[in-house]
C-alpha positions in Angstrom: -1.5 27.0 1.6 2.0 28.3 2.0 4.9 26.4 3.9 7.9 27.1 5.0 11.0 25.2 3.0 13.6 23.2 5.4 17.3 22.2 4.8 18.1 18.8 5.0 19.8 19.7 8.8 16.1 20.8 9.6 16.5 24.3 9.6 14.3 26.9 7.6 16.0 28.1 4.8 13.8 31.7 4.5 12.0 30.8 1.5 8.4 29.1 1.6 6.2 27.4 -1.4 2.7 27.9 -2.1 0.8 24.5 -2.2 -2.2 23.9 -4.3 -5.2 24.3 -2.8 -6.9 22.0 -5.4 -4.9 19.3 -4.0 -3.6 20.0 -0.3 -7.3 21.5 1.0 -9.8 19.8 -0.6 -12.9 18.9 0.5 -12.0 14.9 1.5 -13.8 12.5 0.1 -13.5 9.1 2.4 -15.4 6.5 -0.1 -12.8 7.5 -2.9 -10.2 6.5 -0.5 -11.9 3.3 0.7 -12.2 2.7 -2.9 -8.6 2.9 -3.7 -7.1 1.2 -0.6 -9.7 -1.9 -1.4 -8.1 -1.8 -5.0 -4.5 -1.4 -4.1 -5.0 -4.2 -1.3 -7.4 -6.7 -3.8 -4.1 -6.2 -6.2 -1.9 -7.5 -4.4 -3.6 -10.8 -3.0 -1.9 -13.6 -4.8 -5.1 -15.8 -5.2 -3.4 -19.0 -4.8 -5.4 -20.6 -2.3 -7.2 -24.0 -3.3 -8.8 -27.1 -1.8 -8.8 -30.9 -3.1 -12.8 -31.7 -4.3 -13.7 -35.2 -4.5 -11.8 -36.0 -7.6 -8.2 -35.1 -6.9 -7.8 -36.6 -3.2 -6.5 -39.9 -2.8 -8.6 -42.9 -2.3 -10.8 -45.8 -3.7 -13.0 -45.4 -6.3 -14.7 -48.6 -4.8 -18.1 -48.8 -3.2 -17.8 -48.9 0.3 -20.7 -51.4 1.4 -23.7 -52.2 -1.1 -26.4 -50.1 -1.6 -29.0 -51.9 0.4 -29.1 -53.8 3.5 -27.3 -52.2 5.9 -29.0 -49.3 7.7 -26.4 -47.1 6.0 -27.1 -44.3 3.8 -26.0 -44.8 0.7 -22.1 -43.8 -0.8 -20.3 -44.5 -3.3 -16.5 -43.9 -2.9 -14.7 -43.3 0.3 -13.5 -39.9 -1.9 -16.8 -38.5 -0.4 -16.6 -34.9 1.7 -18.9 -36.6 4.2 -15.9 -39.3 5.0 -12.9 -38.3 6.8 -9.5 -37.1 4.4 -12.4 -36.8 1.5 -12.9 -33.9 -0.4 -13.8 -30.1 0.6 -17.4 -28.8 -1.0 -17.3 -25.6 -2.5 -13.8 -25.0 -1.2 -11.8 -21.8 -2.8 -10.1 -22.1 -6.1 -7.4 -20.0 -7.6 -8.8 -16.6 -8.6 -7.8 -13.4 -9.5 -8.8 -10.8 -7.0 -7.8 -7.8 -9.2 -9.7 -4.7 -10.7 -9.6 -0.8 -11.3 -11.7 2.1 -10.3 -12.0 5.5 -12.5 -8.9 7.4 -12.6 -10.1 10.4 -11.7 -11.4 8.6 -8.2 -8.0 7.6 -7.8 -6.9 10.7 -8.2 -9.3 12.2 -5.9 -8.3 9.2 -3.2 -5.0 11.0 -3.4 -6.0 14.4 -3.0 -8.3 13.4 -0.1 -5.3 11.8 1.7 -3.0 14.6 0.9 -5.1 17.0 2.5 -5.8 15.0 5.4 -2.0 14.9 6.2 -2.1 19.1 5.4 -5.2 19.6 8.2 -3.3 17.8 10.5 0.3 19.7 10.0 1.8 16.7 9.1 3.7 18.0 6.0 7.5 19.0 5.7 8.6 20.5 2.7 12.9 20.1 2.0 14.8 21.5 -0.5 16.5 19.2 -2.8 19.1 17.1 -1.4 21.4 14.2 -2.5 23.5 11.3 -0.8 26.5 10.3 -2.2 26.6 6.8 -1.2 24.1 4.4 -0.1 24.6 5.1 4.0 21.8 3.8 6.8 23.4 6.3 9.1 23.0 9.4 6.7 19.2 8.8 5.9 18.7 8.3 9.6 20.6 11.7 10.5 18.3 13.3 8.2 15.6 12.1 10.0 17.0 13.2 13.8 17.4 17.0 11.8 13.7 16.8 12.2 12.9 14.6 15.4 11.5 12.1 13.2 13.6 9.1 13.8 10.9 7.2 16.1 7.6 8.6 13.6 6.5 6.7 10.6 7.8 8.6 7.4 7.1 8.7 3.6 9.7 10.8 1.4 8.5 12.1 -1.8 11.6 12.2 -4.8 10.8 14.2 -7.7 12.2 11.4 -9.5 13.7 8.1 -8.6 17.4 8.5 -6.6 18.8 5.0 -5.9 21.6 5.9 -3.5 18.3 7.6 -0.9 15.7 5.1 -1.6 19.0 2.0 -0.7 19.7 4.2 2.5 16.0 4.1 3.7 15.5 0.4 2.6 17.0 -1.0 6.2 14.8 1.6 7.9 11.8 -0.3 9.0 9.9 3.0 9.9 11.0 5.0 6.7 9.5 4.8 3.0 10.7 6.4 -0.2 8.7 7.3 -3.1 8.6 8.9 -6.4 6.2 11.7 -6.8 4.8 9.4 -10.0 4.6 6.1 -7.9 3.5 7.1 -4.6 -0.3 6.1 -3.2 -3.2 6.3 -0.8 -2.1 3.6 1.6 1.5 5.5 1.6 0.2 9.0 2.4 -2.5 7.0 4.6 0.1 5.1 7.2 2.8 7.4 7.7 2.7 9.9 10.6 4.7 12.5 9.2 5.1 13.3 5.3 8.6 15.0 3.8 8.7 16.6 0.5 11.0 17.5 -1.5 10.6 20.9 -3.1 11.1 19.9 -6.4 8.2 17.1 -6.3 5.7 19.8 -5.9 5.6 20.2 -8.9 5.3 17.0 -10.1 2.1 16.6 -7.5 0.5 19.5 -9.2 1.3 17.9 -13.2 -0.1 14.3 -11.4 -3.2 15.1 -9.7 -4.4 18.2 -11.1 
């Protein structure tokens, strides 16, 4: 697949990159990405939710009436889950929600959502460009160049430039990436995906 490689002011610049067809036109596979996105999503649950059982809420240890006699069914402490403010049964507990798939089905979940983005023509490649200080307004320019400002965006850095990814940060609609660091749920929810023609090359070392 060959694209066409655009200046920063979102004009072509006459010379065009070949993409890899191993990664950009794949045949997708959809239950490598569902397998990724569950992982990435199950990583970052925190796992701190937790109930009080029977023995940490607050109340008498005492029995409530004696145990025969009174038409009641037996109980021992008011601490019970079948009395009001007593404890939950089989509430959650702190867990850790965490694990890892195969890294070559990562990889794969990549590809597939790489290529997805490709089929759809959703794919700008830009030739390398810098900002000299951290400025909103200048990220956002970038962005008109190419009719973009209202579209959901993922940039790809070869590498990782503080004074871009700062400029982006305030941009609710915009997300920077590394070519090393970015993900399936990145490529997955961004309308339109911008290059930079230097990271190709670090897409091909990553995911080949």
């Amino acid at each position: 697949m060959e694209l066409p490689v655009y200046s920063v002011q979102g004009k072509t610049t006459g010379a065009s990159i070949v993409l890899e067809d191993s990664i950009f036109a794949i045949e997708p596979n959809d239950h490598a990405i569902y397998l990724d996105v569950r992982m990435l999503q199950a990583n970052q649950r925190r796992g701190t939710h937790k109930t009080k059982d029977r023995s940490e809420v607050r109340g008498s240890t005492k029995k409530p009436f004696k145990q025969k006699g009174t038409g009641n069914a037996r109980q021992g402490q008011r601490r019970s889950p079948l009395f009001k403010g007593g404890g939950t049964i089989f509430g959650p507990r702190p867990r850790d929600y965490s694990f890892s798939i195969n890294k070559k089905v990562k990889k794969l979940a990549r590809k597939s959502a790489l290529t997805y983005k490709a089929r759809e023509s959703k794919i700008i490649i830009v030739e390398s460009f810098s900002i000299e200080k951290p400025k909103t307004k200048d990220f956002i320019k970038i962005l008109k160049n190419f009719n973009l400002e209202s579209s959901k965006v993922l940039l790809i850095l070869p590498s990782q430039n503080k004074n871009v990814h700062l400029s982006a940060r305030n941009i609710s609609t915009a997300q920077v990436q590394p070519a090393l660091q970015f993900t399936t749920i990145d490529v997955l929810h961004c309308d339109q995906l911008i290059i930079v023609k230097d990271a190709v090359n670090q897409l091909n070392t990553l995911l080949a």
